[in-house]
Biotite code that builds the C-alpha atoms (Angstrom):
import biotite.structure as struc

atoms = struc.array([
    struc.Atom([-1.561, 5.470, -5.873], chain_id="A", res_id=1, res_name="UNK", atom_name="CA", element="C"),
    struc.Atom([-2.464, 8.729, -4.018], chain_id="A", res_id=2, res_name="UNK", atom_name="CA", element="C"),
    struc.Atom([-5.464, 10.100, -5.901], chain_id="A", res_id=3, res_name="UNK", atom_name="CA", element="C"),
    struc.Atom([-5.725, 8.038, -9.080], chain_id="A", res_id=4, res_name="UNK", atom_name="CA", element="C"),
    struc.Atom([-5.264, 5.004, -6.737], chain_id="A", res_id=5, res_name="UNK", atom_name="CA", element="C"),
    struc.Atom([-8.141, 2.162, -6.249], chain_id="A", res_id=6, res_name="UNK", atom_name="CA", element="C"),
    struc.Atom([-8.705, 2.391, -2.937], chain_id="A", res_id=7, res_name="UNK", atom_name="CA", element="C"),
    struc.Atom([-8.716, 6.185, -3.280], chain_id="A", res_id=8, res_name="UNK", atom_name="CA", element="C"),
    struc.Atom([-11.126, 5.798, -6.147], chain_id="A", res_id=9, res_name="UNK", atom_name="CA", element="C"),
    struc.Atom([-13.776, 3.250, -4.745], chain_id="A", res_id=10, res_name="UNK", atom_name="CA", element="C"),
    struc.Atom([-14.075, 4.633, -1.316], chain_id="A", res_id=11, res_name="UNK", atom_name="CA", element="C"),
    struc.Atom([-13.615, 7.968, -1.077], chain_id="A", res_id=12, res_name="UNK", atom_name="CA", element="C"),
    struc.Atom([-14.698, 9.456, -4.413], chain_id="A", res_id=13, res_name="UNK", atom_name="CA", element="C"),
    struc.Atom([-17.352, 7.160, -5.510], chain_id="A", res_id=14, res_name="UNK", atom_name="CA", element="C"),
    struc.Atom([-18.517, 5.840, -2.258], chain_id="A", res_id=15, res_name="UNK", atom_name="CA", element="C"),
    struc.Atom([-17.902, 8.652, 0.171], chain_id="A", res_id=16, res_name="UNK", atom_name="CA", element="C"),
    struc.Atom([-16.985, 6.475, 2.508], chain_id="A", res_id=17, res_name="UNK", atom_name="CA", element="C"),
    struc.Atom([-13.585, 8.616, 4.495], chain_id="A", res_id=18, res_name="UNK", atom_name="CA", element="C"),
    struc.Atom([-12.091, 11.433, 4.042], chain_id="A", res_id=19, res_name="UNK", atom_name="CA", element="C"),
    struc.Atom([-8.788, 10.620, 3.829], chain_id="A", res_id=20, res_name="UNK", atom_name="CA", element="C"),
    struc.Atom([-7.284, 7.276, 2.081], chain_id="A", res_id=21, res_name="UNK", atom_name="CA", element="C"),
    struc.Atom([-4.089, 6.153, 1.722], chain_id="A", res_id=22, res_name="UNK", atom_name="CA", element="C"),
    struc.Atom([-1.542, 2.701, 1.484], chain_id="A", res_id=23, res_name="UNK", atom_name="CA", element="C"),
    struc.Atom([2.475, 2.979, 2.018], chain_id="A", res_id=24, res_name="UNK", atom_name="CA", element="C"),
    struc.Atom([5.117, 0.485, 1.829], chain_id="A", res_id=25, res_name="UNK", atom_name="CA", element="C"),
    struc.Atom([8.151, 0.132, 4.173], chain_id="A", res_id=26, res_name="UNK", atom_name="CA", element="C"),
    struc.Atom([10.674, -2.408, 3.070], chain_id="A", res_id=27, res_name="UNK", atom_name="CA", element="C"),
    struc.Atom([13.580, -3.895, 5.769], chain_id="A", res_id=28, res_name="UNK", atom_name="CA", element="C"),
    struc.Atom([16.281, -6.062, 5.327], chain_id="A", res_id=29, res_name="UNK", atom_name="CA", element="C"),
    struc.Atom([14.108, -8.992, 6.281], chain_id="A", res_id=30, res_name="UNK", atom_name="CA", element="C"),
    struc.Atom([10.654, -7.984, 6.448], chain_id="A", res_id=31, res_name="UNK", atom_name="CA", element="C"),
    struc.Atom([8.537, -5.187, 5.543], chain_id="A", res_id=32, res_name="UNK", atom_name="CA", element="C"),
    struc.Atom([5.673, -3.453, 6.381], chain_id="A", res_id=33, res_name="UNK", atom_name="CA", element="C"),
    struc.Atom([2.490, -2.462, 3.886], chain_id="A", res_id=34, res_name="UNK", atom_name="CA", element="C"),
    struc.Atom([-0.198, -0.126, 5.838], chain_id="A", res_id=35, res_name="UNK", atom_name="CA", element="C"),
    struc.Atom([-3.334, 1.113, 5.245], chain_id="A", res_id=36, res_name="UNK", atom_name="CA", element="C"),
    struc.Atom([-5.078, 3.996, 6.722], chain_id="A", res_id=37, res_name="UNK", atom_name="CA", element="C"),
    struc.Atom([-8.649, 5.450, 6.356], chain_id="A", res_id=38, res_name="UNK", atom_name="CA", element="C"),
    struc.Atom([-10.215, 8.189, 8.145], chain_id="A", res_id=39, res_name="UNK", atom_name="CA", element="C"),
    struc.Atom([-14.138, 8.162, 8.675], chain_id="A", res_id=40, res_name="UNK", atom_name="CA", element="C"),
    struc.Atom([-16.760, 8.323, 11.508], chain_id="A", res_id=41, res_name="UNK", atom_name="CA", element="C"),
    struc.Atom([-17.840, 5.271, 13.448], chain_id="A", res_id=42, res_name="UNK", atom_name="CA", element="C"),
    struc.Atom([-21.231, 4.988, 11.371], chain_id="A", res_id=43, res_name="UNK", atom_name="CA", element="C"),
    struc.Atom([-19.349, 4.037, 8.077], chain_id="A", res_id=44, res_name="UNK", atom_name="CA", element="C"),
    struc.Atom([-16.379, 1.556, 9.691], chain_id="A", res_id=45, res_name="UNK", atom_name="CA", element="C"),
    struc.Atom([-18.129, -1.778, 8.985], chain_id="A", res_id=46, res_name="UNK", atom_name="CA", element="C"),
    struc.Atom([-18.641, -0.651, 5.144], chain_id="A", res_id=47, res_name="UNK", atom_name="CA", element="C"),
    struc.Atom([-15.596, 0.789, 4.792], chain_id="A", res_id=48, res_name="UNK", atom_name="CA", element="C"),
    struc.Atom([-13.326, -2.144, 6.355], chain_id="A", res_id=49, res_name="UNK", atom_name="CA", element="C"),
    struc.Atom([-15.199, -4.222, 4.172], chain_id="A", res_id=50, res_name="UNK", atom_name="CA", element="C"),
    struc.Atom([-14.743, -2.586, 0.781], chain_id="A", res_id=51, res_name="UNK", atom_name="CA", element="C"),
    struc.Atom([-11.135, -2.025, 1.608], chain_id="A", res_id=52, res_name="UNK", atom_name="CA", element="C"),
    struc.Atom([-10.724, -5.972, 2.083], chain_id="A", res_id=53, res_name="UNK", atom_name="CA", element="C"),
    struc.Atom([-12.370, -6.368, -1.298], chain_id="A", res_id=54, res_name="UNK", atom_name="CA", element="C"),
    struc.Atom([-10.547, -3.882, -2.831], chain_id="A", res_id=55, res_name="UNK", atom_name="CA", element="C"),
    struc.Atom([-7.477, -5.174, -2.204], chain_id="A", res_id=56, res_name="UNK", atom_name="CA", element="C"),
    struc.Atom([-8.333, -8.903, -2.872], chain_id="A", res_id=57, res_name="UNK", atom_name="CA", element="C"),
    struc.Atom([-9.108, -7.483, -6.341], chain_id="A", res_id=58, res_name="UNK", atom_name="CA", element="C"),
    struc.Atom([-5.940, -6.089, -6.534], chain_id="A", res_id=59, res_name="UNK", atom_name="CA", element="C"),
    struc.Atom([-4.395, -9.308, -5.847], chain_id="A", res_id=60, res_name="UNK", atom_name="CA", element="C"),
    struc.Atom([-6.321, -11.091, -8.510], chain_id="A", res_id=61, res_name="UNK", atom_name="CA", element="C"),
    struc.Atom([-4.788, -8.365, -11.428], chain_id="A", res_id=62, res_name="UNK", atom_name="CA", element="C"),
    struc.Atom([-3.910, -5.067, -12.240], chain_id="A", res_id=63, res_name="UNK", atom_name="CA", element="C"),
    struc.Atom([-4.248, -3.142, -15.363], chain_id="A", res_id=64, res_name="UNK", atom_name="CA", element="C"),
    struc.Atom([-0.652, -2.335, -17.036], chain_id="A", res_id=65, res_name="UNK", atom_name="CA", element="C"),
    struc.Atom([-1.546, 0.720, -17.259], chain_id="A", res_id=66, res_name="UNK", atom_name="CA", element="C"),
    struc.Atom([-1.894, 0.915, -13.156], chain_id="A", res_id=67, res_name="UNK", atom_name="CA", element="C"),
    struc.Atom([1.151, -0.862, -12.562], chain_id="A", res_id=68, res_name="UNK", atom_name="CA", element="C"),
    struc.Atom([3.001, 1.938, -15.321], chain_id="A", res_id=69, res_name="UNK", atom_name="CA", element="C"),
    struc.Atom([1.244, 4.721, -13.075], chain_id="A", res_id=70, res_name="UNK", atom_name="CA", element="C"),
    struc.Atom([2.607, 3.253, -10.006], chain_id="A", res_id=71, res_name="UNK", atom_name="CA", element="C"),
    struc.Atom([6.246, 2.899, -11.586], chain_id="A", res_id=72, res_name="UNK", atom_name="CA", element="C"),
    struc.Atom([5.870, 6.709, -12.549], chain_id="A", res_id=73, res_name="UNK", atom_name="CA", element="C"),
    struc.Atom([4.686, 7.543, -9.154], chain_id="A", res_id=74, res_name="UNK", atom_name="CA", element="C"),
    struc.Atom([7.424, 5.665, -6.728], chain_id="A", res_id=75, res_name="UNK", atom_name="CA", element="C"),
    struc.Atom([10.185, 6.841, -9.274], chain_id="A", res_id=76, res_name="UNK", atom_name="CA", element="C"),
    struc.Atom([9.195, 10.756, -9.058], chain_id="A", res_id=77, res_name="UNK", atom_name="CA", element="C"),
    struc.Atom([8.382, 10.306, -5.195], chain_id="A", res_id=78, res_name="UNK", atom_name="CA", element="C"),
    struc.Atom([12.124, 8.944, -5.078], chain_id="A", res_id=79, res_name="UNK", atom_name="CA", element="C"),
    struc.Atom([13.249, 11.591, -7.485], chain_id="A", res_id=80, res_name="UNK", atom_name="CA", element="C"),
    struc.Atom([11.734, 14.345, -4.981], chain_id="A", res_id=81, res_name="UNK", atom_name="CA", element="C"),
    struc.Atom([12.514, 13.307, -2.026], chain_id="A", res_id=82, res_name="UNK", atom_name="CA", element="C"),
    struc.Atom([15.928, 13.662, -3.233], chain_id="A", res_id=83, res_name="UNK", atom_name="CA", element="C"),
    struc.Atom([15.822, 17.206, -4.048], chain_id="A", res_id=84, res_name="UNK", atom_name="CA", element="C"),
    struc.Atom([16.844, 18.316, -0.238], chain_id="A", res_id=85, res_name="UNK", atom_name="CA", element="C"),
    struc.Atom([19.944, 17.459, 1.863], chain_id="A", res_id=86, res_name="UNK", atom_name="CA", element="C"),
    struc.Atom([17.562, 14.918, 4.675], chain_id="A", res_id=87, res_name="UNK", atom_name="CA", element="C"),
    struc.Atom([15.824, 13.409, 1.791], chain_id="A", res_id=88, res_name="UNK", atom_name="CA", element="C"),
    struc.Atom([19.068, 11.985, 0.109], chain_id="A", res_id=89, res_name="UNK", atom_name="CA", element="C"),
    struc.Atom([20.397, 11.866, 3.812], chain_id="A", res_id=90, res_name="UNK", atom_name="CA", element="C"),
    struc.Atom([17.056, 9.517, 4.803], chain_id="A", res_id=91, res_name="UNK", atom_name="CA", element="C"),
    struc.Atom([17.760, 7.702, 1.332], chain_id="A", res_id=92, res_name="UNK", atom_name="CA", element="C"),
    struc.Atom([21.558, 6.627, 2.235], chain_id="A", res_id=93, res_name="UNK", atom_name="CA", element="C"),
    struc.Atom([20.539, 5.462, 5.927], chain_id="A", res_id=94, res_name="UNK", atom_name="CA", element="C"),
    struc.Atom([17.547, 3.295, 4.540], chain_id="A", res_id=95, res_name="UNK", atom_name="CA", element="C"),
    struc.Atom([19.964, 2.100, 1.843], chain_id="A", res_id=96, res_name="UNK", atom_name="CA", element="C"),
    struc.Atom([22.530, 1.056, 4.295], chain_id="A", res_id=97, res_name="UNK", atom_name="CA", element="C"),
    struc.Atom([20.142, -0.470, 6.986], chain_id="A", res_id=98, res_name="UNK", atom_name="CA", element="C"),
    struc.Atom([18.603, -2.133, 4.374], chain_id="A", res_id=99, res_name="UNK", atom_name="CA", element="C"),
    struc.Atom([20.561, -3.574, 1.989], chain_id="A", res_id=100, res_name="UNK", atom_name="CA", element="C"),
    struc.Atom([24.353, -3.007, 3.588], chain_id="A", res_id=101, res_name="UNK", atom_name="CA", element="C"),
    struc.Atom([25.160, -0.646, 0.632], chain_id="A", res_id=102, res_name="UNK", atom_name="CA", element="C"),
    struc.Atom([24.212, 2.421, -1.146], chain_id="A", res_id=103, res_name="UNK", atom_name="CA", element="C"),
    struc.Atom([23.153, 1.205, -4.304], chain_id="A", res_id=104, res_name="UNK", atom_name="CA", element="C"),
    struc.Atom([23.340, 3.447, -7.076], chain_id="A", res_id=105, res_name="UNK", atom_name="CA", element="C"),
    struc.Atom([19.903, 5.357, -8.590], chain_id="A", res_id=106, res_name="UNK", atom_name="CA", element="C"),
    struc.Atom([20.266, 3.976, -11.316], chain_id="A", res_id=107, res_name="UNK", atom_name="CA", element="C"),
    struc.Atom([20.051, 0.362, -9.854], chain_id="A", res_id=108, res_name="UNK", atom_name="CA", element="C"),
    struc.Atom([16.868, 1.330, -7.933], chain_id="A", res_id=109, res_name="UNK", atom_name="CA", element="C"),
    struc.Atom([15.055, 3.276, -10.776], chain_id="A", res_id=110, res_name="UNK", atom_name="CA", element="C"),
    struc.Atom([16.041, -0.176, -13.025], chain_id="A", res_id=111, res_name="UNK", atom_name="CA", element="C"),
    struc.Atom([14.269, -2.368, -10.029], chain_id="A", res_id=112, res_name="UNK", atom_name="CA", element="C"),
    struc.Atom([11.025, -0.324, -10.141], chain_id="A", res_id=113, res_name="UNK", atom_name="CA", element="C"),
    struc.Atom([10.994, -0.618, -13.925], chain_id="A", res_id=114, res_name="UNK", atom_name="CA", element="C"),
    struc.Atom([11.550, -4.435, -13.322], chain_id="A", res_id=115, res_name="UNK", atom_name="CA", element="C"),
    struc.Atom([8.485, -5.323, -11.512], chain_id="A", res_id=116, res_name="UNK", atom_name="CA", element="C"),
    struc.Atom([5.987, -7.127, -13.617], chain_id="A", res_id=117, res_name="UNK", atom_name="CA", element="C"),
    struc.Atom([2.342, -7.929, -13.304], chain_id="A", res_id=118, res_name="UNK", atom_name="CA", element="C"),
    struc.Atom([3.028, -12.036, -12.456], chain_id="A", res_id=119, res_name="UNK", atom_name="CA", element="C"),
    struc.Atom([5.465, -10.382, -9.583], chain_id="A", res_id=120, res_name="UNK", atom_name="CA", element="C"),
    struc.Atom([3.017, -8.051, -7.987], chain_id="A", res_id=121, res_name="UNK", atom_name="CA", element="C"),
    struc.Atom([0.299, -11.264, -8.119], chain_id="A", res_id=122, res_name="UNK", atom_name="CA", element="C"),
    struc.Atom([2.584, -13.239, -6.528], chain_id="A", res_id=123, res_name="UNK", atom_name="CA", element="C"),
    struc.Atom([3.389, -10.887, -3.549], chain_id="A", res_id=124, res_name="UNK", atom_name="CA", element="C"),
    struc.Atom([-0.386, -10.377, -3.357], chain_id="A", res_id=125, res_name="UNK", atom_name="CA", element="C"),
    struc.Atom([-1.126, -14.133, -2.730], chain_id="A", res_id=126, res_name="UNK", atom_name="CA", element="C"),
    struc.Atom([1.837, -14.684, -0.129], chain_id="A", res_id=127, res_name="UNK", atom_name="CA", element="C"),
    struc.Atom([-0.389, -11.233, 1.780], chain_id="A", res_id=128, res_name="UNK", atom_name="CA", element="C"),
    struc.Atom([-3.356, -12.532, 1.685], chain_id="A", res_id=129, res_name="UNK", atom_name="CA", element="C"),
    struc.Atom([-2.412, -16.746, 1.878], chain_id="A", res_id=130, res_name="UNK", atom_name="CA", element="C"),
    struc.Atom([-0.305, -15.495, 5.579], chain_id="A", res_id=131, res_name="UNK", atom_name="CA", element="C"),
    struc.Atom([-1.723, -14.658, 8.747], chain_id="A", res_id=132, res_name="UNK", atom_name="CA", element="C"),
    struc.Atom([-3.920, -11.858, 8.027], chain_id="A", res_id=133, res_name="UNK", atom_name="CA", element="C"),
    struc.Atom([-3.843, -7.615, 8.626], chain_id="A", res_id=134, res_name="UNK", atom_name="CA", element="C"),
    struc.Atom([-3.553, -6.234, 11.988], chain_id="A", res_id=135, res_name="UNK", atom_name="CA", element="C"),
    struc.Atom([-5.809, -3.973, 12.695], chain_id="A", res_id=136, res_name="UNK", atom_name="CA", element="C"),
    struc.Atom([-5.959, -0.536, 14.821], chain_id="A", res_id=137, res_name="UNK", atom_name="CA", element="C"),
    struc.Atom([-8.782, 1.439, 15.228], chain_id="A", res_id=138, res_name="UNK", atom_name="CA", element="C"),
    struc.Atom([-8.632, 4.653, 17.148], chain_id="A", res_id=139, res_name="UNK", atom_name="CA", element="C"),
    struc.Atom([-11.532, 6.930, 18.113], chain_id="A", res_id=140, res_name="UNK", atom_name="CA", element="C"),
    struc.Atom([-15.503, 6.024, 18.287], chain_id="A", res_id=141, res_name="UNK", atom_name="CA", element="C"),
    struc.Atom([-15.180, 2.627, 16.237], chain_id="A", res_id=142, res_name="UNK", atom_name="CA", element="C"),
    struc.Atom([-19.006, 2.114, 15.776], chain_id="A", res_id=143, res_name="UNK", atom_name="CA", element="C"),
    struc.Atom([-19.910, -1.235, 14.440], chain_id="A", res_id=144, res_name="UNK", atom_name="CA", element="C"),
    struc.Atom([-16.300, -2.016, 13.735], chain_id="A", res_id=145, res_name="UNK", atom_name="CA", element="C"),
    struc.Atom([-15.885, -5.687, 12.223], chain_id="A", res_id=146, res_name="UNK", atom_name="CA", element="C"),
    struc.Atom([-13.698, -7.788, 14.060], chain_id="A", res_id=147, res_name="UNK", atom_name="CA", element="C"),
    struc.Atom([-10.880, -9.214, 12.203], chain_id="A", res_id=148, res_name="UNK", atom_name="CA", element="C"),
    struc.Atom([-10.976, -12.200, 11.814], chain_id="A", res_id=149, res_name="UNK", atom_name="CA", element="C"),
    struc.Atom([-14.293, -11.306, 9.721], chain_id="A", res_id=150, res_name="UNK", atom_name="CA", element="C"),
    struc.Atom([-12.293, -9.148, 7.659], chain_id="A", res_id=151, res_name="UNK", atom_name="CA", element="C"),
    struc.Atom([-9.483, -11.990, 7.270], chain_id="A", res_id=152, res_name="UNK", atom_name="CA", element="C"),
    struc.Atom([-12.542, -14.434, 5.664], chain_id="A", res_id=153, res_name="UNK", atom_name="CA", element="C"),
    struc.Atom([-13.447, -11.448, 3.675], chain_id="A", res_id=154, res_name="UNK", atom_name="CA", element="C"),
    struc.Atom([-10.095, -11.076, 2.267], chain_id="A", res_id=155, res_name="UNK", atom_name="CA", element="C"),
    struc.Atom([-9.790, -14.734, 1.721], chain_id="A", res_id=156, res_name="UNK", atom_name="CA", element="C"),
    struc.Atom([-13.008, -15.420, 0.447], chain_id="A", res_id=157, res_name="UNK", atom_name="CA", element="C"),
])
């Protein structure tokens, strides 16, 4: 997403809600690992968890082809990049091989980005937010922070 992204959109730019917004995906063999992190002072928390729980229930109900085509182009240049110096290919192999036992060609990964379709994406939404719930961490002055399993509800609701 970085700056054309929803989250990015709706809370910083429109909202003024952080500073800084972001979302990245780690993928394991078995598991993975999507975070989200917002910076912003302890008066804004509440708001800001909240409208990041919407956000991303929104999200889950549909995207727009023409985000899901922006986040193709994104993840395949990001990959692209990050292979233009020797620890970027050299981080690429070991996650490869700790991942999937291989080195699969580009080719193969750049075909399973393009692969990913709208009914996919929904799916992996609902198994997020039908499971147990985010974890949350908070660090600093946390204000009127909501408690989780408020935000859990609000992503459910």
């Amino acid at each position: 997403g970085g700056m054309s992204s929803r989250l990015f959109q709706e809370l910083r730019e429109r909202r003024g809600l952080c500073y800084s917004v972001f979302a990245q995906a780690s993928a394991y063999d078995d598991t993975g690992l999507i975070s989200l992190y917002a910076g912003t002072g302890p008066d804004q928390i509440r708001e800001l968890a909240e409208l990041t729980m919407d956000e991303l229930r929104r999200g889950a109900e549909g995207l727009a082809e023409a985000e899901i085509e922006r986040a193709r182009a994104q993840m395949k240049a990001g990959l692209l990049m990050g292979l233009e110096g020797p620890s970027g290919r050299a981080e690429r192999l070991a996650r490869q091989l700790a991942i999937w036992d291989r080195v699969p060609p580009l080719e193969e990964t750049l075909a399973r980005i393009e692969a990913v379709t709208a009914a996919d994406l929904r799916d992996f939404a609902g198994r997020l937010i039908g499971g147990a719930g985010p974890a949350l961490a908070l660090l600093g002055p946390i204000g009127d922070a909501p408690d989780r399993e408020a935000l859990v509800r609000r992503l459910a609701a």
